[in-house]
PyMOL Python script that loads the backbone (N, CA, C, O; Angstrom):
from pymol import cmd

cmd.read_pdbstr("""\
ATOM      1  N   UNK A   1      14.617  11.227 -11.695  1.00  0.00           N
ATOM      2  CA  UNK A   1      13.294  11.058 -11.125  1.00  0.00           C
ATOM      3  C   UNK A   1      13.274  11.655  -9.724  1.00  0.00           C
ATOM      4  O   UNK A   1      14.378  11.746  -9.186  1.00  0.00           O
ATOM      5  N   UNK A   2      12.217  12.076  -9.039  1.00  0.00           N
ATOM      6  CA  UNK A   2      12.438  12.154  -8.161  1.00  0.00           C
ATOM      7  C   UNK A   2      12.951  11.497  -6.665  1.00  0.00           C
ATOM      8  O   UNK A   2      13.237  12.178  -5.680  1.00  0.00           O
ATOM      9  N   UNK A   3      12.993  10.141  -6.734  1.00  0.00           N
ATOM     10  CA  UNK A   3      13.721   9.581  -5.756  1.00  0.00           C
ATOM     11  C   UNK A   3      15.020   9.791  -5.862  1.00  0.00           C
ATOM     12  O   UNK A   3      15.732   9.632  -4.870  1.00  0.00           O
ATOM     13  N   UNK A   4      15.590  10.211  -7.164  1.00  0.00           N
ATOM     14  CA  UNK A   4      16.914  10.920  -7.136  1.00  0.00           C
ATOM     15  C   UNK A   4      17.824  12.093  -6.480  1.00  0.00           C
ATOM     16  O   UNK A   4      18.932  12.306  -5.988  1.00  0.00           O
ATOM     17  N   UNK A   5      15.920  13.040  -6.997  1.00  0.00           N
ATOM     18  CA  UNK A   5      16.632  14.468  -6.517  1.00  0.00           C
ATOM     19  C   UNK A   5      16.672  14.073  -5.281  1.00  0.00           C
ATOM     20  O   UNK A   5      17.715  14.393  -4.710  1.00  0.00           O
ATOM     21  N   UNK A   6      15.855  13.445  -4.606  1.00  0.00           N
ATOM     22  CA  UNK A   6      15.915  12.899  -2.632  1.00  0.00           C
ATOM     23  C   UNK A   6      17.218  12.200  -2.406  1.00  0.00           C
ATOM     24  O   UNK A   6      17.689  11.990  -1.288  1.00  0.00           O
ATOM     25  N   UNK A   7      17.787  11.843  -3.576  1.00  0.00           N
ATOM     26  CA  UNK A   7      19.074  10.866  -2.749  1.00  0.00           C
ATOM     27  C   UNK A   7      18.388   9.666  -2.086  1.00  0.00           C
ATOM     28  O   UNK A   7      18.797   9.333  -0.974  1.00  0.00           O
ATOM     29  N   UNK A   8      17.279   8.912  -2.718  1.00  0.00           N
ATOM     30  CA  UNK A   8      16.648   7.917  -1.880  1.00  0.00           C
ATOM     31  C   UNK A   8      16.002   6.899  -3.127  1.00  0.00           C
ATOM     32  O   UNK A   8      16.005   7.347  -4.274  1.00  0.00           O
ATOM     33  N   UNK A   9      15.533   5.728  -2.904  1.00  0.00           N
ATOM     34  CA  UNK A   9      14.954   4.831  -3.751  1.00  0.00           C
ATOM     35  C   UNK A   9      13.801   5.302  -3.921  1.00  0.00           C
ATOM     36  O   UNK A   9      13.301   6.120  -3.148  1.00  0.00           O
ATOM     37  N   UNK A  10      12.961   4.633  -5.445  1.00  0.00           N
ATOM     38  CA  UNK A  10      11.548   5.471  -5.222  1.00  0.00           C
ATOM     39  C   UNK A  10      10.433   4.930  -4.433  1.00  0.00           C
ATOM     40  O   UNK A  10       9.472   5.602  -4.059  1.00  0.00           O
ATOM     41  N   UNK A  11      10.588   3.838  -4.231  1.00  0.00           N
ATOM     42  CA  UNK A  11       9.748   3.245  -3.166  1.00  0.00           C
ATOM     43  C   UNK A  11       9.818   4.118  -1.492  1.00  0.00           C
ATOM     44  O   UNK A  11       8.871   4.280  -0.721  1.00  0.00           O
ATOM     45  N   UNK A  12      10.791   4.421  -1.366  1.00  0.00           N
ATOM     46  CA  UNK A  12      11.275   4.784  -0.026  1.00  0.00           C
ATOM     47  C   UNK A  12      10.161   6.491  -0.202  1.00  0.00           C
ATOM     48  O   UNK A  12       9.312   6.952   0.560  1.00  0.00           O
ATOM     49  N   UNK A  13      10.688   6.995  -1.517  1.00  0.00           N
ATOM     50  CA  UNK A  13      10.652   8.622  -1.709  1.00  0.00           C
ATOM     51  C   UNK A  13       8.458   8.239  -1.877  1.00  0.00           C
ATOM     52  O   UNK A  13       7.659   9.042  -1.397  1.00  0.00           O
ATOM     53  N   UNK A  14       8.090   7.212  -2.459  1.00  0.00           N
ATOM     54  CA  UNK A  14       6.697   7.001  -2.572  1.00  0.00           C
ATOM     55  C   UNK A  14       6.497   6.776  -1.137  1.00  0.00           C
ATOM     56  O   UNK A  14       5.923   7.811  -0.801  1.00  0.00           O
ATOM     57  N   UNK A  15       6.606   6.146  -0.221  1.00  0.00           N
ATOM     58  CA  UNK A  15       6.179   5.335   0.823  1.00  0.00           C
ATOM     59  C   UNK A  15       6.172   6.463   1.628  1.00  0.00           C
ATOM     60  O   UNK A  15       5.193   6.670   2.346  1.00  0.00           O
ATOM     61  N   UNK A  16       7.432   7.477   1.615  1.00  0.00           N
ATOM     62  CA  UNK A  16       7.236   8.236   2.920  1.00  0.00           C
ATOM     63  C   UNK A  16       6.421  10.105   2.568  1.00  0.00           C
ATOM     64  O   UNK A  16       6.281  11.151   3.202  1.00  0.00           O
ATOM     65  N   UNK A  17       6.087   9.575   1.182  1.00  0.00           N
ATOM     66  CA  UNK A  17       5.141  11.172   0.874  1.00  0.00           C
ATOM     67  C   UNK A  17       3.737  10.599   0.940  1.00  0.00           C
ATOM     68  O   UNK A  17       2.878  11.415   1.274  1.00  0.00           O
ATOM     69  N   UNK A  18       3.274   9.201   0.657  1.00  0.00           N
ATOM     70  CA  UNK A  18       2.093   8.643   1.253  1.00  0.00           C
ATOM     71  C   UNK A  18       2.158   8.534   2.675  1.00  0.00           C
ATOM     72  O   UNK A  18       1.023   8.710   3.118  1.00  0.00           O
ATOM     73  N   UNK A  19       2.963   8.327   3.562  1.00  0.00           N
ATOM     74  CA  UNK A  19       2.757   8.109   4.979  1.00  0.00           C
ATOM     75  C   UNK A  19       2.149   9.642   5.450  1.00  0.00           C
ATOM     76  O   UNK A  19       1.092   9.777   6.066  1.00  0.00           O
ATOM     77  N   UNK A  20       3.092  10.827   5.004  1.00  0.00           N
ATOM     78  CA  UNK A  20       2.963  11.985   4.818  1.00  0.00           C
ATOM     79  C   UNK A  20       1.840  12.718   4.456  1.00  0.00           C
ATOM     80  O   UNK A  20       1.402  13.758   4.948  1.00  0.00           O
ATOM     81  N   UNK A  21       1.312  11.853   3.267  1.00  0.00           N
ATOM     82  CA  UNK A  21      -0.660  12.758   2.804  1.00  0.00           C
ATOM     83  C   UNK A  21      -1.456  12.258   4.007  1.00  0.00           C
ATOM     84  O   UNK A  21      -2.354  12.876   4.579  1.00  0.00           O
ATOM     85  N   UNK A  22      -0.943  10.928   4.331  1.00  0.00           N
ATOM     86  CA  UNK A  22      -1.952   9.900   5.787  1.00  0.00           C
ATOM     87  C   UNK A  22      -1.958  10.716   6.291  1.00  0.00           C
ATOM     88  O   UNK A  22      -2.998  11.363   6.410  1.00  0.00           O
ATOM     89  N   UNK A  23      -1.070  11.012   6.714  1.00  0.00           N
ATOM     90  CA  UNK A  23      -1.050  11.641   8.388  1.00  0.00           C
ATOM     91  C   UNK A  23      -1.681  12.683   8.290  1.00  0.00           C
ATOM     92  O   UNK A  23      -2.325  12.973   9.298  1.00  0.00           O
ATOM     93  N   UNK A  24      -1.778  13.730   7.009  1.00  0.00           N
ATOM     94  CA  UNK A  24      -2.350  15.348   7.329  1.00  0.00           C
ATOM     95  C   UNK A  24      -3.796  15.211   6.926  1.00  0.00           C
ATOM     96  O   UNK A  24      -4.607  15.982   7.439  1.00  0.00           O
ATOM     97  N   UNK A  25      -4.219  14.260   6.014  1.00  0.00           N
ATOM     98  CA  UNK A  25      -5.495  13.557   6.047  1.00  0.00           C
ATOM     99  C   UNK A  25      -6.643  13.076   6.519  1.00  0.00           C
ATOM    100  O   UNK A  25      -7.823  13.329   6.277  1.00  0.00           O
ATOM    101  N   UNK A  26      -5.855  12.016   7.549  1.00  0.00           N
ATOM    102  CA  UNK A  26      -6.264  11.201   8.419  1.00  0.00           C
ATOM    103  C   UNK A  26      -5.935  11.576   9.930  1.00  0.00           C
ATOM    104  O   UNK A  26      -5.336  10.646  10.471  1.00  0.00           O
ATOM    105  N   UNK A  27      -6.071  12.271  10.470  1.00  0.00           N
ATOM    106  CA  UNK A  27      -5.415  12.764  11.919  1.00  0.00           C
ATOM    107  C   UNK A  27      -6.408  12.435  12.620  1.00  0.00           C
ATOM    108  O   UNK A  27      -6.178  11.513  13.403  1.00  0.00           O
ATOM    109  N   UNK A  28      -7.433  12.852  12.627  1.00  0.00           N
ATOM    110  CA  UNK A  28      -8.869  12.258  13.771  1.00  0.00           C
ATOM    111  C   UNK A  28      -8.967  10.405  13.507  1.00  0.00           C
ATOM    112  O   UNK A  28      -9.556   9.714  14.338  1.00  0.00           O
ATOM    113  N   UNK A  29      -8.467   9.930  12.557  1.00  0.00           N
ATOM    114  CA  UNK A  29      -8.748   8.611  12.530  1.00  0.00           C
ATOM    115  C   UNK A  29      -7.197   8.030  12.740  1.00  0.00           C
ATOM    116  O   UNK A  29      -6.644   7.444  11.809  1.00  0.00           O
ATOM    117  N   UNK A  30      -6.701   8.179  13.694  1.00  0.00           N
ATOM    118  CA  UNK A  30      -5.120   7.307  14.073  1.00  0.00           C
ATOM    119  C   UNK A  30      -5.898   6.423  15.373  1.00  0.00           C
ATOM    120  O   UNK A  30      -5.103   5.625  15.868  1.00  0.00           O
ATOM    121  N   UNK A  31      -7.294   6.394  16.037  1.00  0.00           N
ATOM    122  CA  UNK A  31      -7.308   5.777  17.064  1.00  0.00           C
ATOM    123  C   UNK A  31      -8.891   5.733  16.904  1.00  0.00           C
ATOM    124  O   UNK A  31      -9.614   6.644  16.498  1.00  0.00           O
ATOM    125  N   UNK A  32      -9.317   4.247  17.387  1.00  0.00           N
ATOM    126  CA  UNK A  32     -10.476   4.304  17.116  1.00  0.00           C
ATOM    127  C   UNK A  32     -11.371   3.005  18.886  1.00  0.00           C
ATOM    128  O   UNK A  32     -10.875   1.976  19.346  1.00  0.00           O
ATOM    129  N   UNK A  33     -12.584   3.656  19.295  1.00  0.00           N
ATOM    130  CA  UNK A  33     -12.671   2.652  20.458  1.00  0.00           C
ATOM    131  C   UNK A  33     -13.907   1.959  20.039  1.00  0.00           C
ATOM    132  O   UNK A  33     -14.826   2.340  19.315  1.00  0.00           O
ATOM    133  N   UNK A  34     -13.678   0.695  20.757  1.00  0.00           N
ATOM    134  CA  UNK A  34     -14.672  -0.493  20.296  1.00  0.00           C
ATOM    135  C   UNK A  34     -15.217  -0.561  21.720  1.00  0.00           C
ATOM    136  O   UNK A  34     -14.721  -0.070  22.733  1.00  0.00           O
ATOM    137  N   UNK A  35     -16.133  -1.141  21.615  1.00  0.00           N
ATOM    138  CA  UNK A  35     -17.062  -1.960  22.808  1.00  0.00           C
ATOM    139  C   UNK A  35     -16.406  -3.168  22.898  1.00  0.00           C
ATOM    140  O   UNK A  35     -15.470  -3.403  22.133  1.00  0.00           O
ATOM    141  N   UNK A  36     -16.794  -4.029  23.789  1.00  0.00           N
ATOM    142  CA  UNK A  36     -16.676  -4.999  23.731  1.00  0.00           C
ATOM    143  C   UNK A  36     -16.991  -6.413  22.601  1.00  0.00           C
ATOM    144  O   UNK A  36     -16.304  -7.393  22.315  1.00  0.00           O
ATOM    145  N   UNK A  37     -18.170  -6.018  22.222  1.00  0.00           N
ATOM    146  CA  UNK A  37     -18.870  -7.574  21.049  1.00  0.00           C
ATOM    147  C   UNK A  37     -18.153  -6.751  19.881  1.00  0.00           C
ATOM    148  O   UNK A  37     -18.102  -7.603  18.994  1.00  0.00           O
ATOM    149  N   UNK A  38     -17.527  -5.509  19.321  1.00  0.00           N
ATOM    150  CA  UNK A  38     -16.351  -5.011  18.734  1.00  0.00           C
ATOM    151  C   UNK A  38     -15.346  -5.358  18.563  1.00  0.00           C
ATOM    152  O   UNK A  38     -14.774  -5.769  17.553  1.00  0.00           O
ATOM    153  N   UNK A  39     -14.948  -5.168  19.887  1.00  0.00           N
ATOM    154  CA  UNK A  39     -13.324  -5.661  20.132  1.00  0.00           C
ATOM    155  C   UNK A  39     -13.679  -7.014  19.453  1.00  0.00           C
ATOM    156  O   UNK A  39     -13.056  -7.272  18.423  1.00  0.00           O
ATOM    157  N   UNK A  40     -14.694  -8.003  19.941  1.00  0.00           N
ATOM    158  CA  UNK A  40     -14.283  -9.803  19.620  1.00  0.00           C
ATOM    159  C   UNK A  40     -14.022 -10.133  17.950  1.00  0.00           C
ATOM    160  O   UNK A  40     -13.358 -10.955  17.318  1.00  0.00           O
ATOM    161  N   UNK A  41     -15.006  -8.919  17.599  1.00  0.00           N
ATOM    162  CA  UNK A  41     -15.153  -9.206  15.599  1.00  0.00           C
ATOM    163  C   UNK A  41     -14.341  -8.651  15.185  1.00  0.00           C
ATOM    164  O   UNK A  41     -14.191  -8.811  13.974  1.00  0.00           O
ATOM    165  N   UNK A  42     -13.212  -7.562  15.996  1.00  0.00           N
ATOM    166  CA  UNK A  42     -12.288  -6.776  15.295  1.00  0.00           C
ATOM    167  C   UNK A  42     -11.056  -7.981  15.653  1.00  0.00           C
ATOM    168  O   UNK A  42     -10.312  -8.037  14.675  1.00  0.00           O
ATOM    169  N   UNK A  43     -10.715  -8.730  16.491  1.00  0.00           N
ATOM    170  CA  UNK A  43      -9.969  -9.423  16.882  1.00  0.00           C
ATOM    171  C   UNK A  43      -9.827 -10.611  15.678  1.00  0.00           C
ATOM    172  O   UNK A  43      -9.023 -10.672  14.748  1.00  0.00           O
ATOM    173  N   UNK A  44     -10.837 -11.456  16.030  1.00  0.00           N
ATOM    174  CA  UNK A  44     -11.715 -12.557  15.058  1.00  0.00           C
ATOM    175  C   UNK A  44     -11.067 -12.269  13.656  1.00  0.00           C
ATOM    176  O   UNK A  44     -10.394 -13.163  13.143  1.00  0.00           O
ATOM    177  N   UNK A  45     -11.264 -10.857  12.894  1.00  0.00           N
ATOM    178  CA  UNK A  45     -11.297 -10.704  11.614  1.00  0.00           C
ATOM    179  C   UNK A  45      -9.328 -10.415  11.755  1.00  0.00           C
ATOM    180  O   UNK A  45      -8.635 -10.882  10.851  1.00  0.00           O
ATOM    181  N   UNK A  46      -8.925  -9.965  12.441  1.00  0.00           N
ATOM    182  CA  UNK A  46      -7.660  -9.879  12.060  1.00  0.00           C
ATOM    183  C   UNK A  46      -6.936 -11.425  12.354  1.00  0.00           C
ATOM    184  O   UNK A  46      -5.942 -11.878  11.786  1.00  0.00           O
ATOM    185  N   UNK A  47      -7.508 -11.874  13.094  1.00  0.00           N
ATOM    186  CA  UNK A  47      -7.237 -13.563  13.312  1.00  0.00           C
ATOM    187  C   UNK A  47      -7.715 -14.310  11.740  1.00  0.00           C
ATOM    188  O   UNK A  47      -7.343 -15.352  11.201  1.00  0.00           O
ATOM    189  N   UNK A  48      -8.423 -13.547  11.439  1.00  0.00           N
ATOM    190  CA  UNK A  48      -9.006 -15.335  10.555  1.00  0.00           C
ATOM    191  C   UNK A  48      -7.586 -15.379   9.288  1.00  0.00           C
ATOM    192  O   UNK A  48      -6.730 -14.505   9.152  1.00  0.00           O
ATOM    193  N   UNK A  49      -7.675 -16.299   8.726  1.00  0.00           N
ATOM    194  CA  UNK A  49      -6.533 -16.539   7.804  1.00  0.00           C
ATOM    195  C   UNK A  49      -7.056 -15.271   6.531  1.00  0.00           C
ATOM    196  O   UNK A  49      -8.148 -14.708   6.621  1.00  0.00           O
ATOM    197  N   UNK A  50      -6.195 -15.023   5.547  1.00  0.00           N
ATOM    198  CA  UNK A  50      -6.803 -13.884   4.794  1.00  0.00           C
ATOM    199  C   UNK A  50      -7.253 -14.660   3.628  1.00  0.00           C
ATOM    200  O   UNK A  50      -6.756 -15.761   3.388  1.00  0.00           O
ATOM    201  N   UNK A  51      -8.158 -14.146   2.903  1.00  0.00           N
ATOM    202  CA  UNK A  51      -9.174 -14.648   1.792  1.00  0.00           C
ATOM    203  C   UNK A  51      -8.315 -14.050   0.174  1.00  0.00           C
ATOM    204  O   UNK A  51      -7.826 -12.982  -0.194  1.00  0.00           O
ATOM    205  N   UNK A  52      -8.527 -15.662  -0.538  1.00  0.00           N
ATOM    206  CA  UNK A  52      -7.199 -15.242  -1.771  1.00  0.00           C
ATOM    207  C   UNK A  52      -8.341 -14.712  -2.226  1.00  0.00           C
ATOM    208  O   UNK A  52      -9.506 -14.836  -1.849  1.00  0.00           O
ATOM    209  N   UNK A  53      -7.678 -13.904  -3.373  1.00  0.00           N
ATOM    210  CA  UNK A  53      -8.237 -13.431  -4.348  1.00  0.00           C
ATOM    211  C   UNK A  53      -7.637 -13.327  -5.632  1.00  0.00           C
ATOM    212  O   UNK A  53      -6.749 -12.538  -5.955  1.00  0.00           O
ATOM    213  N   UNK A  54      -8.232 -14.251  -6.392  1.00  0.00           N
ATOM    214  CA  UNK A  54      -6.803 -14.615  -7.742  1.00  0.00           C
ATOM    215  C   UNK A  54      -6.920 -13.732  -8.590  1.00  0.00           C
ATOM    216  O   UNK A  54      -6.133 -14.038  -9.487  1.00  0.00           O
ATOM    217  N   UNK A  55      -7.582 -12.543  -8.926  1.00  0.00           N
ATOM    218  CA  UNK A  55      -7.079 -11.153  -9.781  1.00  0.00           C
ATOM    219  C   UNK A  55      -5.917 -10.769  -9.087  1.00  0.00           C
ATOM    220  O   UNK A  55      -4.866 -10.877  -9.718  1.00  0.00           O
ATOM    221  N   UNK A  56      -5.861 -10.339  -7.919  1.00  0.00           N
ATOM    222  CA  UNK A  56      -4.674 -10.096  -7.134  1.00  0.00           C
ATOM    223  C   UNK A  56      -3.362 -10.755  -6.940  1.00  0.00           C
ATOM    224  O   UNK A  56      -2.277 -10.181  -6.844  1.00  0.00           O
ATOM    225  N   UNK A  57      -3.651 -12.365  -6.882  1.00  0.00           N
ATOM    226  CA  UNK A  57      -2.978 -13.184  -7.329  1.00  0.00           C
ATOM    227  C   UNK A  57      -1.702 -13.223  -8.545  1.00  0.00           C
ATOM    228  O   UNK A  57      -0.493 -13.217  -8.777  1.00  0.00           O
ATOM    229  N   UNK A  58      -3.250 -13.272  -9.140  1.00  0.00           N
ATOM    230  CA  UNK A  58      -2.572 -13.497 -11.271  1.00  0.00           C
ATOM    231  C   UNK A  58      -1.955 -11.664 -11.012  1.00  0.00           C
ATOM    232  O   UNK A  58      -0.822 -11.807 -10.553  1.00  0.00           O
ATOM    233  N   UNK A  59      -2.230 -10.255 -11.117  1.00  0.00           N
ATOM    234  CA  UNK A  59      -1.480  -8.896 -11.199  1.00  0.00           C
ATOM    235  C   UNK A  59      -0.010  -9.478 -10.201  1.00  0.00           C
ATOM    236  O   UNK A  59       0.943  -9.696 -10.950  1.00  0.00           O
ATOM    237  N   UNK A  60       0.272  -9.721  -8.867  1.00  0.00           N
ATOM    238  CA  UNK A  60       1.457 -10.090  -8.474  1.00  0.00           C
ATOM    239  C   UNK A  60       2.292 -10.958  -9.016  1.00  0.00           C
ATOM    240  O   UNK A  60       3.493 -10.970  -8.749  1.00  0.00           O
ATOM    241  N   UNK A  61       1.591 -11.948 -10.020  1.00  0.00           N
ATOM    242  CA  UNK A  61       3.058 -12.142 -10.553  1.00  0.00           C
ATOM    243  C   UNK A  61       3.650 -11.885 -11.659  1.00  0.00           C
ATOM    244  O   UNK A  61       4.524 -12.455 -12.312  1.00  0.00           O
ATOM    245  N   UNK A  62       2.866 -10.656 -11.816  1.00  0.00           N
ATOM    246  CA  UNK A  62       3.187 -10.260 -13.526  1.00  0.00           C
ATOM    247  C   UNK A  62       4.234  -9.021 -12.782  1.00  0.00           C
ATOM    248  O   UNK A  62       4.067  -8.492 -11.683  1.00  0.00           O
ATOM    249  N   UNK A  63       5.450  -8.750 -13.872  1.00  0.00           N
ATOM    250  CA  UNK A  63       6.056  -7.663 -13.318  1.00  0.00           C
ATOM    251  C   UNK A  63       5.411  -6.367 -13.653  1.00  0.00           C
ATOM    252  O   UNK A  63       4.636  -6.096 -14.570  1.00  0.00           O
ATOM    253  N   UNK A  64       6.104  -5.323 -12.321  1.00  0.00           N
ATOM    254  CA  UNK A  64       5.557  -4.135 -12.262  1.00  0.00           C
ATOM    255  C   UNK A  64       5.594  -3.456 -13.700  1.00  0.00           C
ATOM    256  O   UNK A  64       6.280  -4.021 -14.552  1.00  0.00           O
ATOM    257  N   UNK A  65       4.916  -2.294 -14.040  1.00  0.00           N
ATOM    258  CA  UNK A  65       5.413  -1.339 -15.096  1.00  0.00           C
ATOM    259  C   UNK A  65       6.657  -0.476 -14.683  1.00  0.00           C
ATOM    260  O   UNK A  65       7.252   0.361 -15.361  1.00  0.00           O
ATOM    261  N   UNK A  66       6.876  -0.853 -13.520  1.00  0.00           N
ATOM    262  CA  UNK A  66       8.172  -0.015 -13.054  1.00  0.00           C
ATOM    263  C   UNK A  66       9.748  -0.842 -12.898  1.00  0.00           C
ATOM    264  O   UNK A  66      10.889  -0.472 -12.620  1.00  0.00           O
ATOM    265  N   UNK A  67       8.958  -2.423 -13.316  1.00  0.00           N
ATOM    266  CA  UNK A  67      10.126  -3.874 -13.917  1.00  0.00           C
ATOM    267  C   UNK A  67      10.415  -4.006 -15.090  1.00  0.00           C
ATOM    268  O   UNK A  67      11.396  -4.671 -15.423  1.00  0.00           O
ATOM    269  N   UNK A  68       9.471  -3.287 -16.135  1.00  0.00           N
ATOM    270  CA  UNK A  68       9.451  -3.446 -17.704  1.00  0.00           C
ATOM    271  C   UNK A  68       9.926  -2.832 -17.828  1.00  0.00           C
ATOM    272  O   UNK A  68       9.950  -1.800 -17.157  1.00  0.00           O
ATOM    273  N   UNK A  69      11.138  -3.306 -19.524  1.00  0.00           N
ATOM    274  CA  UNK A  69      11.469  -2.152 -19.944  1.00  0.00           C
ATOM    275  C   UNK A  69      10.583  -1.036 -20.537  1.00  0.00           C
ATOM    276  O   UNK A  69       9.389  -1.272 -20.722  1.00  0.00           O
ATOM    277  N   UNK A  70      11.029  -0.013 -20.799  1.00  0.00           N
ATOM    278  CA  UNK A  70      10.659   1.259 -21.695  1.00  0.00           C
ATOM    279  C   UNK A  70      10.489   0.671 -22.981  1.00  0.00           C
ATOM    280  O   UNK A  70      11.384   0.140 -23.638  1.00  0.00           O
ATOM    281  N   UNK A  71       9.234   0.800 -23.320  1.00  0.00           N
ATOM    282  CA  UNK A  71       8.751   0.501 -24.741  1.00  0.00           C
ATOM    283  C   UNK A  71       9.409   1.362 -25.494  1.00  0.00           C
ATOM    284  O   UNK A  71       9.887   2.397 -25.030  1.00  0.00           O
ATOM    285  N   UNK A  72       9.500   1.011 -26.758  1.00  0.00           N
ATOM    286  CA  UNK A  72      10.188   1.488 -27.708  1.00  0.00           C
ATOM    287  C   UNK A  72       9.869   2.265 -28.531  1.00  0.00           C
ATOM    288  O   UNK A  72       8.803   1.994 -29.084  1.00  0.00           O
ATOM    289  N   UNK A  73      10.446   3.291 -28.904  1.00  0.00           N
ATOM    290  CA  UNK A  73      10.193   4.644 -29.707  1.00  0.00           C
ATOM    291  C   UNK A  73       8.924   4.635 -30.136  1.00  0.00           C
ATOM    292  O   UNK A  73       8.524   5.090 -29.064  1.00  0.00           O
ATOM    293  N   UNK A  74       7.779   4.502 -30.856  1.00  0.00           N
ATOM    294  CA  UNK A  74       7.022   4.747 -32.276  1.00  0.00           C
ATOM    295  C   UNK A  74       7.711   5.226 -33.404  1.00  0.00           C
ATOM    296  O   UNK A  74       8.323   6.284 -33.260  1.00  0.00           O
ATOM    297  N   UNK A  75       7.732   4.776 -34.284  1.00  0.00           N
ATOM    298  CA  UNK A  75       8.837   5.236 -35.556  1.00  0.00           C
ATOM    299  C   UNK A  75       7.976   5.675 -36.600  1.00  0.00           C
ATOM    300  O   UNK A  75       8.450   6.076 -37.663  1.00  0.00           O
TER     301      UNK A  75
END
""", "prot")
cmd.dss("prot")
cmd.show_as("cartoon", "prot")
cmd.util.cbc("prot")
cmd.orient("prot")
């Protein structure tokens, strides 16, 4: 697979070719300025506790398709 040909895990070889599309992507948006009554709701919202959501929930504890085995032939 390819985290192989990298000599790296595939999470590692996924994580750092997504950090990688970000960055050439997203370059005007790495910094962004608020006002003040901004700043308080941008603060506020990263403060408040986070909101469950049990689809998200119930998918995390099912294992990945990348935890399952390989289904088996078709015969």
């Amino acid at each position: 697979m390819c985290g192989d040909a990298a000599h790296r895990s595939m999470t590692d070889f996924v994580l750092e070719n997504a950090l990688a599309r970000a960055a050439e992507t997203l370059p005007d948006r790495q910094s962004f300025q608020l006002d003040s009554e901004q700043w308080e709701a941008f603060g506020a919202a990263l403060d408040a506790p986070p909101q469950e959501h049990p689809r998200m929930v119930r998918l995390l504890q099912e294992p990945s398709v990348l935890e399952q085995p390989p289904a088996a032939a078709a015969g």
